[in-house]
DRENDO-1510 file (C-alpha; in Angstrom, 1 decimal, always signed):
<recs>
REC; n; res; u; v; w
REC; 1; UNK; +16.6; -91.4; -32.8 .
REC; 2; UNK; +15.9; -89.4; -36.0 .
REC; 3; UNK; +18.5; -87.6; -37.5 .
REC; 4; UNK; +17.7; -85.5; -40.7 .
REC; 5; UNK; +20.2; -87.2; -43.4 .
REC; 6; UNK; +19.7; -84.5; -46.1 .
REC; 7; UNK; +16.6; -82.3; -47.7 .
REC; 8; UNK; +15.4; -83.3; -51.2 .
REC; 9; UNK; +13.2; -81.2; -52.9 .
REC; 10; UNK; +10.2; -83.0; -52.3 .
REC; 11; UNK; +10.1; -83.0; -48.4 .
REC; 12; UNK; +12.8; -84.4; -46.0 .
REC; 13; UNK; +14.8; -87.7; -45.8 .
REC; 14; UNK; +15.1; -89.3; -42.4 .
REC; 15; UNK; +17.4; -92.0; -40.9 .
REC; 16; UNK; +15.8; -93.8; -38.1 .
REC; 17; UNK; +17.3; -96.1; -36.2 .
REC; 18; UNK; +15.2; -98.5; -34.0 .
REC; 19; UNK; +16.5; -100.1; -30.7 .
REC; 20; UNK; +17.5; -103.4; -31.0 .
REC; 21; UNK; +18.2; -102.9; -35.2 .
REC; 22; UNK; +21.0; -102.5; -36.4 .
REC; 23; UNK; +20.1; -100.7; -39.6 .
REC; 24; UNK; +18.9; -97.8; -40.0 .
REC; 25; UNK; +15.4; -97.5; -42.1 .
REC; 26; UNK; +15.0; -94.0; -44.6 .
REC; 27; UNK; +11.5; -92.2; -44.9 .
REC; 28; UNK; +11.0; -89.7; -47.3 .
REC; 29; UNK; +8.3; -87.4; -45.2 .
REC; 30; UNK; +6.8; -85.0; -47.3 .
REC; 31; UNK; +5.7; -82.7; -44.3 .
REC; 32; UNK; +7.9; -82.7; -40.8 .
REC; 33; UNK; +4.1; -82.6; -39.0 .
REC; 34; UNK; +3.1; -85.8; -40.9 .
REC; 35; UNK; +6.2; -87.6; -39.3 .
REC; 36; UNK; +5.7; -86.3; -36.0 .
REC; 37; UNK; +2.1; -87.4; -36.4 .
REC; 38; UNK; +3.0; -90.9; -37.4 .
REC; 39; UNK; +5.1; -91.3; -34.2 .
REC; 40; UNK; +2.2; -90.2; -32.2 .
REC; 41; UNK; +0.3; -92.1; -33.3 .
REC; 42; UNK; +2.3; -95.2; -33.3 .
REC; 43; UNK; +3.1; -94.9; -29.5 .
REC; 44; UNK; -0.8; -94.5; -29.0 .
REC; 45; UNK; -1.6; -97.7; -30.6 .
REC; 46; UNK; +1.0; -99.6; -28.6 .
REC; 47; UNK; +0.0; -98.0; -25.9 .
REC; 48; UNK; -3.3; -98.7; -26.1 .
REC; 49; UNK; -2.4; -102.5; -26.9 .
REC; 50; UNK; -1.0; -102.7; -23.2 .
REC; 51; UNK; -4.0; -101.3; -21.8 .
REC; 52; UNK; -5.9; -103.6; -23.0 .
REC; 53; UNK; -3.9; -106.3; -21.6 .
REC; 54; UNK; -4.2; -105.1; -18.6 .
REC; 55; UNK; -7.6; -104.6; -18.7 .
REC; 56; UNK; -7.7; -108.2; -19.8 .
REC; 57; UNK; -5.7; -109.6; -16.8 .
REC; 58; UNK; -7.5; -107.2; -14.1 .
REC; 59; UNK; -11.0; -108.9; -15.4 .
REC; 60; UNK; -9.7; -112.3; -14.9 .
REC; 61; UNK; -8.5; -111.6; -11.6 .
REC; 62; UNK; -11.8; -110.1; -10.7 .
REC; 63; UNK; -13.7; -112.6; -11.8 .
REC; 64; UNK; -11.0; -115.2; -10.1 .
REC; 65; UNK; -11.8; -113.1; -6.8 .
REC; 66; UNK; -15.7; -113.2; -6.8 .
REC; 67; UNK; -15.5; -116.8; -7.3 .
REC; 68; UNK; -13.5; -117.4; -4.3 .
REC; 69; UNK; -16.3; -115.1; -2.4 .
REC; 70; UNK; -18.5; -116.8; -3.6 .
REC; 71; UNK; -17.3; -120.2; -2.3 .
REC; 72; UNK; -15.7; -118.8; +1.6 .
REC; 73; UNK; -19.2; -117.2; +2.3 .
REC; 74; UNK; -21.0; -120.2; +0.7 .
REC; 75; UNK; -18.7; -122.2; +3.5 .
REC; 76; UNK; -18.4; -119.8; +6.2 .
REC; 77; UNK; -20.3; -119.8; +9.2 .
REC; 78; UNK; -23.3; -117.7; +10.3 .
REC; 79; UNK; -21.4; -116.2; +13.0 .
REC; 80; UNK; -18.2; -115.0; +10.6 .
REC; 81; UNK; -20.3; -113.5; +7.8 .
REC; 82; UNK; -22.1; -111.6; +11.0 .
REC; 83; UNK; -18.8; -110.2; +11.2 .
REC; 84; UNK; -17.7; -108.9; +7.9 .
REC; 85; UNK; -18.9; -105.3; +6.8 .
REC; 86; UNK; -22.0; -104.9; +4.2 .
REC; 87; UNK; -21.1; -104.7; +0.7 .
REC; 88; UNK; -20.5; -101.0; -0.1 .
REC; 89; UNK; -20.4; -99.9; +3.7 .
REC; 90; UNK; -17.4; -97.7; +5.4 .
REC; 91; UNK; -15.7; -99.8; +8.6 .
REC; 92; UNK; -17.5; -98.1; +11.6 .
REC; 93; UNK; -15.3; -95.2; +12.9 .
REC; 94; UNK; -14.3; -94.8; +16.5 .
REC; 95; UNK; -16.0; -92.4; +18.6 .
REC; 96; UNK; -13.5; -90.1; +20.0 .
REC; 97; UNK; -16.3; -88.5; +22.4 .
REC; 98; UNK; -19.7; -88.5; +23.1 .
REC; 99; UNK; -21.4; -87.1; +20.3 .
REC; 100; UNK; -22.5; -83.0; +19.9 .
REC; 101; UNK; -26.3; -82.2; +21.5 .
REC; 102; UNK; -29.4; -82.4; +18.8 .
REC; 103; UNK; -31.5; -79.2; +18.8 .
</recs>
């Protein structure tokens, strides 16, 4: 929440209060567009902190995922990996009909 305490001459003075702080913190801003600038900015950064996180704990997964590939088709038999779909193929679909004439 900022509230706009009073205007010196040199730009305005703002009260922000933070959640989870009880005290408020003042800024002298000497523009109103450098403020809302700084806020941009600062939610971008956190934001892209998170991201990355997540970007982190998707890899690891992935990487958790093609190891245990690796390891059930190392140990699987011939028949069951006959079974499974190629890599980067769609499931067959199911023919509804006998399919149109070629000319």
């Amino acid at each position: 929440m900022i509230d706009v305490a009073q205007k010196p001459n040199h730009g305005c003075l703002y009260e922000i209060r933070q959640k989870g702080q009880r005290e408020p913190c003042y800024v002298v801003v000497p523009d109103t567009k450098d403020l809302v600038k700084s806020h941009l900015m600062f939610a971008v950064r956190e934001e892209v902190e998170v991201l990355k996180e997540r970007i982190a704990e998707l890899m690891e997964r992935i990487n958790q995922l093609e190891v245990e590939n690796t390891y059930l088709r190392a140990h699987a038999s011939q028949d069951t990996l006959a079974q499974l779909p190629a890599a980067g193929s769609k499931p067959a679909a199911q023919a509804q009909g006998p399919p149109p004439p070629v000319s």
